[in-house]
Structure formats: structure tokens, C-alpha cells
N, C-alpha and C positions, 0 to 999 in steps of 0.2 A: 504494500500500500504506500501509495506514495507520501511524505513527510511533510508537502503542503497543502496539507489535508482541510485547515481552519479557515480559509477564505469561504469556500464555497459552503464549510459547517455554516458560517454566519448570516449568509443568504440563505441559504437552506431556512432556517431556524428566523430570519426575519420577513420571507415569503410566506411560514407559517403561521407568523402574526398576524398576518395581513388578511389571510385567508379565517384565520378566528372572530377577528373582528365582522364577518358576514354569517356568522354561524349565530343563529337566533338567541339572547342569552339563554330563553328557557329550555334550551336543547341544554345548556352547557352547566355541569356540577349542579344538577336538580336531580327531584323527583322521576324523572324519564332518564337522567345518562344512570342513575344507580339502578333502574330497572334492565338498563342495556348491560351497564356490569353483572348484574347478578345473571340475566340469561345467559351472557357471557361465562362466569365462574360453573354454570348449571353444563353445556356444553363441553366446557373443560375437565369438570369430572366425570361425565362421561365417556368422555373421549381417555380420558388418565383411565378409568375404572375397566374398559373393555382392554386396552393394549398394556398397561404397566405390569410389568414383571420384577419389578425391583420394589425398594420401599415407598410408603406414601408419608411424608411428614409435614411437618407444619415450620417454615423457617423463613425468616424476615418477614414474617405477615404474608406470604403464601403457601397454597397446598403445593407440593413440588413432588411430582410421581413420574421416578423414575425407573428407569430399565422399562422406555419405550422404545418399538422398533422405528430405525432409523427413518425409514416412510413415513412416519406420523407426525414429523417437525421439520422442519428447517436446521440449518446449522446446528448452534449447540442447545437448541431448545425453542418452546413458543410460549406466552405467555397469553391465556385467555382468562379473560375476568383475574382473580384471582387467584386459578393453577397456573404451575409453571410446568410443561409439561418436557421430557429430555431422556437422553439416554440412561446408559449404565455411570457414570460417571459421575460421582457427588460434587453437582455446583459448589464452587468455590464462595466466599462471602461477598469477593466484587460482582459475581456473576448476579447473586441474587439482590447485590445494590441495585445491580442495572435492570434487574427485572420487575424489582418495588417501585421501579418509576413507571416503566409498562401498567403494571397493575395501576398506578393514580391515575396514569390516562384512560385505562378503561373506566375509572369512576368517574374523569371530565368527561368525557367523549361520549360510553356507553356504545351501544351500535353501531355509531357513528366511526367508531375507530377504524376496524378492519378495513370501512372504505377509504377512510381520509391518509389511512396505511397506505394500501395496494396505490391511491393517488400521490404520496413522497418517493414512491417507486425503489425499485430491489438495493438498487447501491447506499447500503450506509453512509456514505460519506456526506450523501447528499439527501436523505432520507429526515426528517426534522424528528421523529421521533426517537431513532435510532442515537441522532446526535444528546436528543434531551436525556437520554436515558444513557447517556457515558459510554461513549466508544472505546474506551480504554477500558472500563470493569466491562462489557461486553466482548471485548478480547476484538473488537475490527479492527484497531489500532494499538501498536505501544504505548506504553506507558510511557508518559514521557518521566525523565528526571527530577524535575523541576515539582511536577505535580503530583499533590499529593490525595489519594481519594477520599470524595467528600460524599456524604450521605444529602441527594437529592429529591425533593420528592414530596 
């Protein structure tokens, strides 16, 4: 990944603003996005309950069920509602920083996420949620030196 990574994070992440501000407030952290998270978290267990072959635990504030087969997520896991759902592999603590910010977005957003998701499009780099939820405890980027991980969210 290339190193100058933070120009287009900042358009990324200021495009998103932009595009929040047309999104109805009553769409946004009410009564309707905690209905869309919870059908969200409903979905997720689900989906964790029929493929996890590993443990299901409870850590940073999500259900995280693991020893799912590789087919059923993305990279190193998915976050719906509040499951984290992932391989064999016990998430790391930045991992699940980076996924406790996923989960507040599905509490702002609800529904709304998965689309306004698949609309920031596949590349992290340039993805607005991906950047909000720390590319670095998300493993898309080095760690850089300098910075030190912060709990967001």
C-alpha cells in the first residue's frame, strides 16, 4: 500500500461529510438507525450461529464468532450490527478497536450503512468508513511510528 495514503483518506472522509449533511437527521442516531442496527446485529447472529465453528464471545462490546468459513466475510472479518463475524484467528485488540467503530456506525446509519458502504467503494484507502474506523488497527495500513492507537468511536 502505498505511504501516501492521507490525502485522498481526507477527501475520502470530507466527501462523507458532505454527503451526511443530505441524509434526513431523522434517518440518522434515532429510533429507525437503532432498528436498522438491531436487524443488523439479528442477521449477524445468524449468519455467526449457522457457519461459526470456533468460539462465540463477547469482547469490546461485540458478539465476535469465530472459526467462520473463509466464504462468509471479506478479509479479516465483517462487522454487522453488533457481530463481528471472522475466521479461526483470535482478533487482536486493535482489530476489534477498528470494529467498535463499524458497530457505532451501524447504530448512526442502521440500514442505511451496507449501502452508503458498497457507495465508498472496495478500496480502503478511499472508502470513508474504513478510514473512520482506523486503517492501521484494521491492518490496511502500517502502523505508522509516530502514532499511537487511540480508542474511536
Amino acid at each position: 500500500m502505498t505511504a501516501d495514503w492521507r490525502p485522498a483518506a481526507d477527501l475520502a472522509l470530507a466527501r462523507g461529510r458532505r454527503l451526511d449533511r443530505r441524509i434526513p437527521a431523522f434517518l440518522l442516531r434515532s429510533p429507525i438507525s437503532r432498528l436498522g442496527y438491531w436487524w443488523g446485529t439479528a442477521v449477524g447472529w445468524c449468519w455467526g450461529s449457522l457457519w461459526s465453528t470456533g468460539p462465540v464471545e463477547r469482547r469490546a462490546g461485540l458478539w465476535v464468532f469465530q472459526g467462520m468459513p473463509n466464504w462468509t466475510f471479506n478479509r479479516g472479518g465483517v462487522c454487522v450490527g453488533g457481530c463481528f463475524l471472522t475466521g479461526d484467528a483470535r482478533p487482536s485488540d486493535a482489530m476489534l478497536r477498528h470494529e467498535a467503530v463499524h458497530k457505532a456506525q451501524w447504530l448512526r446509519y442502521g440500514v442505511l450503512l451496507p449501502v452508503l458502504y458498497s457507495f465508498a467503494g472496495r478500496d480502503p484507502l478511499r472508502n470513508r468508513f474504513e478510514i473512520e474506523a482506523g486503517l492501521e488497527d484494521g491492518n490496511y495500513v502500517r502502523r505508522s511510528r509516530t502514532q499511537r492507537p487511540t480508542l474511536s468511536a
